[in-house]
N, C-alpha and C positions, 0 to 999 in steps of 0.2 A: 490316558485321556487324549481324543484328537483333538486337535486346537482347527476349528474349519475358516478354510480358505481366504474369506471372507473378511475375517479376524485379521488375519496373517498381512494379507496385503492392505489393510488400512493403518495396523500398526507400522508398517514397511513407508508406506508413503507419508503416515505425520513426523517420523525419525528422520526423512530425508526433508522433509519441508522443512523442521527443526534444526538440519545440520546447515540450510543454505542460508538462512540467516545467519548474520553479520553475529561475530561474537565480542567487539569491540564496542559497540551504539549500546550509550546507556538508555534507561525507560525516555526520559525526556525527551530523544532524541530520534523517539522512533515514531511513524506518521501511524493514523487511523481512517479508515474510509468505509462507507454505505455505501452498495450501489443494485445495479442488474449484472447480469451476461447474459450472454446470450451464448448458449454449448450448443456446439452443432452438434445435430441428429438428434437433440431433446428440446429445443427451444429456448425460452427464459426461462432464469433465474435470481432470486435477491440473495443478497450477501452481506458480510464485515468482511475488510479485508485489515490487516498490519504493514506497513511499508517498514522498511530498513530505514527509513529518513523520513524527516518530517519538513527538508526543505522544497518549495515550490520551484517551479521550475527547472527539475533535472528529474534526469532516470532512476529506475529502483526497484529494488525486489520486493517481491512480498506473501504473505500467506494469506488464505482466506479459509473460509464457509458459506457454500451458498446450499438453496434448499432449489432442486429444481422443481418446477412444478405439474411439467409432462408423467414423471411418476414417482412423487412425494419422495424421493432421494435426495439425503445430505451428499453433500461434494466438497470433500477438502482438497483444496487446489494450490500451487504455488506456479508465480510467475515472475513477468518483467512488467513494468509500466511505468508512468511518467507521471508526476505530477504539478502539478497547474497550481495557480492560486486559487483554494479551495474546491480544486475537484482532482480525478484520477482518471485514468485510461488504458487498461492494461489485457494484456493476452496470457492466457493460464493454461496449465494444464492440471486436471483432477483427476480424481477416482470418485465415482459416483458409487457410493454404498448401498443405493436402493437395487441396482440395477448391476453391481460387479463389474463395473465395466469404466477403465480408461477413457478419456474424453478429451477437444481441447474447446476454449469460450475465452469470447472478446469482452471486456466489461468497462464498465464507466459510473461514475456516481460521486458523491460530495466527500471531500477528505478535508482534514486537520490544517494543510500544509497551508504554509505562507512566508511571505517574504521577513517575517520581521521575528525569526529564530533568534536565540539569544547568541547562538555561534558566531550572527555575524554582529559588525558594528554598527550602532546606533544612527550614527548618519557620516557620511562619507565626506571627507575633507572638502568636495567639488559642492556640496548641497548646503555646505554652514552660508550665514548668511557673513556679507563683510562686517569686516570690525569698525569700529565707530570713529569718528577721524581725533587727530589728537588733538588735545585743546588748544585755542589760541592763546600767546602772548598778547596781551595789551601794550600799545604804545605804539 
């Protein structure tokens, strides 16, 4: 039985998407995002992506799927990007299934992430408000 080409290198690239996430981030801790790309030499496309982190404001890997629309091909992609309080920004590289063909795409769109993760703490010694003065002695 030949196993075609096709097969071979989509299996190939979700085991390498799968190896480059982090193997230590529990579910909680890992971010979720909507958005487009844009792949060059095919145009737009919409997506999910997974981040390794779900805090705002710092760098991050992640996996996606997007459906390009130029010729109705899925694209499982893995990148780097950055997240924001509640959006993403990242550059990818996929395998376009429709089309067998390597790609890269810039994408942007709404994500999970925000500042108030349970990893960090609640409010920061500098933000408490002062304490109340101490009572007075009469007399």
């Amino acid at each position: 039985m030949k196993i075609p080409l096709r097969t071979t290198v989509s299996a190939a690239v979700l085991a390498t998407t799968l190896g480059v996430m982090p193997t230590t981030a529990s579910a909680s801790d890992l971010g979720y995002g909507v958005g487009i790309s844009y792949v060059f030499g095919q145009g737009l496309a919409v997506g999910i992506k997974a981040f390794a982190d779900d805090e705002a404001n710092e760098g991050t890997v992640g996996i996606g799927m997007d459906y390009v629309f130029s010729n109705s091909g899925l694209r499982p992609n893995v990148g780097i990007g950055y997240l924001g309080d509640g959006y993403y920004g990242d550059l990818n590289l996929g395998y376009n299934l429709g089309i067998g063909q390597f790609d890269l795409g810039v994408g942007a769109g709404w994500s999970d992430a925000d500042d108030k993760s349970n990893n960090r703490p609640a409010a920061s010694p500098d933000n408490q408000p002062p304490p109340p003065p101490p009572p007075q002695q009469p007399g």
